[in-house]
PASE-926144 format. One record per atom (N, C-alpha, C): residue number from 1; residue in one letter; atom name; x, y, z. Coordinates in steps of 0.05 Angstrom, whole numbers, always signed. Layout:
% PASE-926144
NUM:a:CA:X:Y:Z
...
***
This chain:
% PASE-926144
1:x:N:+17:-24:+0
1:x:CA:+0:+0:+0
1:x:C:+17:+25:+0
2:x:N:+40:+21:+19
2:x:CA:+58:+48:+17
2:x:C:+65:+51:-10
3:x:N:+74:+35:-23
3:x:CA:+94:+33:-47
3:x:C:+65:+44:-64
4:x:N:+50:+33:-60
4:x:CA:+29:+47:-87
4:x:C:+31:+82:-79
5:x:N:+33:+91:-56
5:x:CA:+21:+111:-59
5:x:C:+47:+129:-52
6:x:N:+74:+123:-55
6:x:CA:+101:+139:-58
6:x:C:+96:+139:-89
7:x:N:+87:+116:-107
7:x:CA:+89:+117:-131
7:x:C:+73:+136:-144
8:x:N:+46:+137:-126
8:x:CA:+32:+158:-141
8:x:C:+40:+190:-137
9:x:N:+59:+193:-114
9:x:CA:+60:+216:-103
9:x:C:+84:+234:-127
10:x:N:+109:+196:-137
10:x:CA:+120:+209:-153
10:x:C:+115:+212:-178
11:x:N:+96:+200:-187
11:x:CA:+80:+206:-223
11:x:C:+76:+239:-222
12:x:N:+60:+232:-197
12:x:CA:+40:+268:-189
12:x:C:+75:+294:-193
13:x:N:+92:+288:-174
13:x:CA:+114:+301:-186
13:x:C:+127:+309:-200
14:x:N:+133:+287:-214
14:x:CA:+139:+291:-249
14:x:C:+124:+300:-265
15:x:N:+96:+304:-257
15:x:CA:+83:+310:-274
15:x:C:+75:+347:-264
16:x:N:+73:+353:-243
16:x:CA:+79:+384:-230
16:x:C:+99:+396:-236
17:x:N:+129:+379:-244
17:x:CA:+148:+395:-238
17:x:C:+159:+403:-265
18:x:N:+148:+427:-290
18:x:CA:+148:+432:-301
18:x:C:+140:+461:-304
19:x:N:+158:+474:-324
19:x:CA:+158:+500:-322
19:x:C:+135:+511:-330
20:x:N:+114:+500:-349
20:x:CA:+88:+514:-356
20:x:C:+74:+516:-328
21:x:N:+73:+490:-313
21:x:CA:+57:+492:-295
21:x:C:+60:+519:-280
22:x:N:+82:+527:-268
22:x:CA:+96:+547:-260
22:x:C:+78:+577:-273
23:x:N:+85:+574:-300
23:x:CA:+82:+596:-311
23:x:C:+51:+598:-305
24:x:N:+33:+577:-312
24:x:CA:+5:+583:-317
24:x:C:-16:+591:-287
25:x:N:+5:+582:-263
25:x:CA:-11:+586:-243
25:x:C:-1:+612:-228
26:x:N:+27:+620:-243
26:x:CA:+39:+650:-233
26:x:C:+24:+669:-241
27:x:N:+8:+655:-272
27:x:CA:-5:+680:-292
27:x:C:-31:+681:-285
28:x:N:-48:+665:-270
28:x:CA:-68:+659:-263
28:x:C:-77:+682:-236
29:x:N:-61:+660:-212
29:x:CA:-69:+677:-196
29:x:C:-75:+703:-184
30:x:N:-57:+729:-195
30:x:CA:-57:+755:-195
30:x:C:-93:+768:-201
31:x:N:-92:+758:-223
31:x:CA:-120:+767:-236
31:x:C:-139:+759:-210
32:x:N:-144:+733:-202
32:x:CA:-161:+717:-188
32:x:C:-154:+736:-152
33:x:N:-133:+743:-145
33:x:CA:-131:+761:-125
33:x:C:-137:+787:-125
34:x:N:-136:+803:-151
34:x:CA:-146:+828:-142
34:x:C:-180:+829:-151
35:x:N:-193:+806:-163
35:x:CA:-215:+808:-163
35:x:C:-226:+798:-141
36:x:N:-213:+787:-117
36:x:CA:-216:+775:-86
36:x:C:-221:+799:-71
37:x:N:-195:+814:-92
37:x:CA:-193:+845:-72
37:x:C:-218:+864:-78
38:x:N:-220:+864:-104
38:x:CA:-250:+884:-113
38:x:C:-273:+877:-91
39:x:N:-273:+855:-95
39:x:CA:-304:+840:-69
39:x:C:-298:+850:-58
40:x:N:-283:+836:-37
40:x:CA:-275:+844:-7
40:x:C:-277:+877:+0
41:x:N:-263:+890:-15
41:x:CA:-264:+925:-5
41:x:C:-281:+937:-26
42:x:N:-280:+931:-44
42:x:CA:-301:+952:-68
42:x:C:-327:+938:-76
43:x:N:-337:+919:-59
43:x:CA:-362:+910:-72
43:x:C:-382:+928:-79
44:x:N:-391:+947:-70
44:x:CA:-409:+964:-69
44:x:C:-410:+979:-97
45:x:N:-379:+975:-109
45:x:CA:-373:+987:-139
45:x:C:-374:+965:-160
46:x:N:-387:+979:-188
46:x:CA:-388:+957:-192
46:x:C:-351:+952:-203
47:x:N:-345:+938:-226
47:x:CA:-321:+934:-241
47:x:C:-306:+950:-252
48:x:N:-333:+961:-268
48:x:CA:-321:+985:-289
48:x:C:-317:+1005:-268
49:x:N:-333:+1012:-257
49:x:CA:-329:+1038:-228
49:x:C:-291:+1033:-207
50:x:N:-285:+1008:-211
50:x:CA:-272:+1005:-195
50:x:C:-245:+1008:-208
51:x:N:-247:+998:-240
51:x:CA:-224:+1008:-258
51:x:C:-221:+1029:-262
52:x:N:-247:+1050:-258
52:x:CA:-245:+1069:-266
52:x:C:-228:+1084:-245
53:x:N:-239:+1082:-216
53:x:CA:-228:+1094:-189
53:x:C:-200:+1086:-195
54:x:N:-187:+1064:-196
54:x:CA:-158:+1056:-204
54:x:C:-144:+1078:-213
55:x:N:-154:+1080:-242
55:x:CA:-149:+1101:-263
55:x:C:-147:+1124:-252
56:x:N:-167:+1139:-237
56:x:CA:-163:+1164:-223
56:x:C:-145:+1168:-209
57:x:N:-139:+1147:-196
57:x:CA:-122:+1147:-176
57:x:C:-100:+1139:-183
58:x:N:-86:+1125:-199
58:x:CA:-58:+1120:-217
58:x:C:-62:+1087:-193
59:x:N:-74:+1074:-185
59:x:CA:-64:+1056:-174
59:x:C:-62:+1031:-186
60:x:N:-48:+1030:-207
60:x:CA:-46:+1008:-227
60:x:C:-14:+987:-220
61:x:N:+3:+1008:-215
61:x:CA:+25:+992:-203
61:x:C:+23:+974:-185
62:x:N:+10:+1004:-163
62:x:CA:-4:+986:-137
62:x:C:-16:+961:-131
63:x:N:-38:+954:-142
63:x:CA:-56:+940:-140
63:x:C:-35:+911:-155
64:x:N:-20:+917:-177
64:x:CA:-8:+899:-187
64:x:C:+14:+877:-173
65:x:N:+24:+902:-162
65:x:CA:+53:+894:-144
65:x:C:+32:+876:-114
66:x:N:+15:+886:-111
66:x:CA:+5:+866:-78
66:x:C:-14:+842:-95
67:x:N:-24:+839:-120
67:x:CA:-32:+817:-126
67:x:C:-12:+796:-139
68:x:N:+15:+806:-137
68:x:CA:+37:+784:-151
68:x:C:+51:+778:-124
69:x:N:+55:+786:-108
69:x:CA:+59:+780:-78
69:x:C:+48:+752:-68
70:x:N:+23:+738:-75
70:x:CA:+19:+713:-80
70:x:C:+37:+687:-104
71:x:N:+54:+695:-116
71:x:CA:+75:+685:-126
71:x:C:+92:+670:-109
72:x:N:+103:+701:-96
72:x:CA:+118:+694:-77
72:x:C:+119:+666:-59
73:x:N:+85:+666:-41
73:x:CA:+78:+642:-40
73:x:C:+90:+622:-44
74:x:N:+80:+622:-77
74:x:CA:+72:+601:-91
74:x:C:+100:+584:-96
75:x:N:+116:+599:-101
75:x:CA:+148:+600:-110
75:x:C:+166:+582:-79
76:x:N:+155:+589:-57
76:x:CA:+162:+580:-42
76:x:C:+161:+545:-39
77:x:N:+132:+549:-40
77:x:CA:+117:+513:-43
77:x:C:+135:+510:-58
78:x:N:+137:+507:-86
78:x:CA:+146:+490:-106
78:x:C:+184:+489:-94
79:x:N:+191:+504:-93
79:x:CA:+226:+505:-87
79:x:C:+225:+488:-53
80:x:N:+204:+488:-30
80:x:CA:+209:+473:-21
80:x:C:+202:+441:-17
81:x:N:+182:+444:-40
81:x:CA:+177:+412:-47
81:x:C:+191:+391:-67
82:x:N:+218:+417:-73
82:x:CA:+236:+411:-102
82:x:C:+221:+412:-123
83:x:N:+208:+419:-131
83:x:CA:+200:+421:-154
83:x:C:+209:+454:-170
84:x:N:+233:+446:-173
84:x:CA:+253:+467:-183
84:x:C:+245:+478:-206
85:x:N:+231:+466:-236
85:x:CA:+225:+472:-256
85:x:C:+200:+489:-244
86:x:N:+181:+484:-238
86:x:CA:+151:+496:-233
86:x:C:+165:+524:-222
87:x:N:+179:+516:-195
87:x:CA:+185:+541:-191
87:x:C:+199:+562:-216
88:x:N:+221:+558:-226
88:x:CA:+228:+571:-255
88:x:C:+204:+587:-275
89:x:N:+177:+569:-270
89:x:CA:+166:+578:-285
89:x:C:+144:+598:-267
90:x:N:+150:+598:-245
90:x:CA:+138:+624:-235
90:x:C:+158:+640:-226
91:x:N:+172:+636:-225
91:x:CA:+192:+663:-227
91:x:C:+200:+676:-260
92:x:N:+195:+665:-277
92:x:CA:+196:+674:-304
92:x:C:+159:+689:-306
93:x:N:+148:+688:-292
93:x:CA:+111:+692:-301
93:x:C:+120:+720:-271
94:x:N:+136:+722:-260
94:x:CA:+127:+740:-238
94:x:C:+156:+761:-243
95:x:N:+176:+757:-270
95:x:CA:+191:+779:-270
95:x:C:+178:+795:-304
96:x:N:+150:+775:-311
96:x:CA:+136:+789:-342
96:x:C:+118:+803:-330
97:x:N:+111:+807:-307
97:x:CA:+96:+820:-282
97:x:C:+107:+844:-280
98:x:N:+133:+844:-271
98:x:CA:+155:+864:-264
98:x:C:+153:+880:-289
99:x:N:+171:+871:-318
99:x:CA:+160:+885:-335
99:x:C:+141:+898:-343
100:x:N:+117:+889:-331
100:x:CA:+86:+906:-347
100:x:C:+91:+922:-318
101:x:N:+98:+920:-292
101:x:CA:+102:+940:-271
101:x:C:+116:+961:-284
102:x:N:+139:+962:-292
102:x:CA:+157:+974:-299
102:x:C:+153:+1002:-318
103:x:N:+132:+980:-340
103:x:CA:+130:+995:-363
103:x:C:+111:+1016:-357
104:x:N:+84:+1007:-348
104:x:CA:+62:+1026:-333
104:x:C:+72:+1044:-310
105:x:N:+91:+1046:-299
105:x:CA:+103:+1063:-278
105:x:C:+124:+1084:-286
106:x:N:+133:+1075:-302
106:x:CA:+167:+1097:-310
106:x:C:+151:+1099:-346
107:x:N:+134:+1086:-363
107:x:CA:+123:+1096:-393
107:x:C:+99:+1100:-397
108:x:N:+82:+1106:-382
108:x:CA:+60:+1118:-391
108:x:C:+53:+1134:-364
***
């Protein structure tokens, strides 16, 4: 019974520890947290009201930089479960983050 289920634990591994995975759940979650964040504090607004308030307010960096902060997380799990590739691929999905930070803060 052990042996079945080290075996399945390492299929499940090999099969996590890849850089898309990485990438797709670095690229994922951000979006899925600051719409956690809209509920939670701006429910009362609707979406468009709340992009718009953003907009007024320049808080586009902002809002970006504390919803990739769950990366961080994420980045942790995978590097301490070894799964070295996954992690790679959220640290490659959370420095194309940095870039669109970058660009919206110091070019437009």
């Amino acid at each position: 019974m052990k042996d079945k289920l080290a075996m399945l634990s390492e299929a499940l591994r090999r099969r996590m520890d890849k850089k898309y995975v990485g990438v797709m759940l670095a690229l994922i979650l951000p979006p899925i947290v600051l719409f956690v964040y809209w509920k939670f504090n701006y429910a009362y607004m609707s979406i468009d009201k709340f992009m718009d308030f953003v907009e007024l307010g320049d808080l586009y960096t902002i809002l970006i930089t504390r919803a990739v902060v769950v990366n961080l997380l994420v980045f942790f799990i995978f590097f301490w479960r070894k799964l070295n590739f996954a992690a790679r691929g959220v640290l490659m999905a959370t420095i194309g983050y940095t870039v669109v930070v970058a660009i919206v803060r110091f070019i437009m």
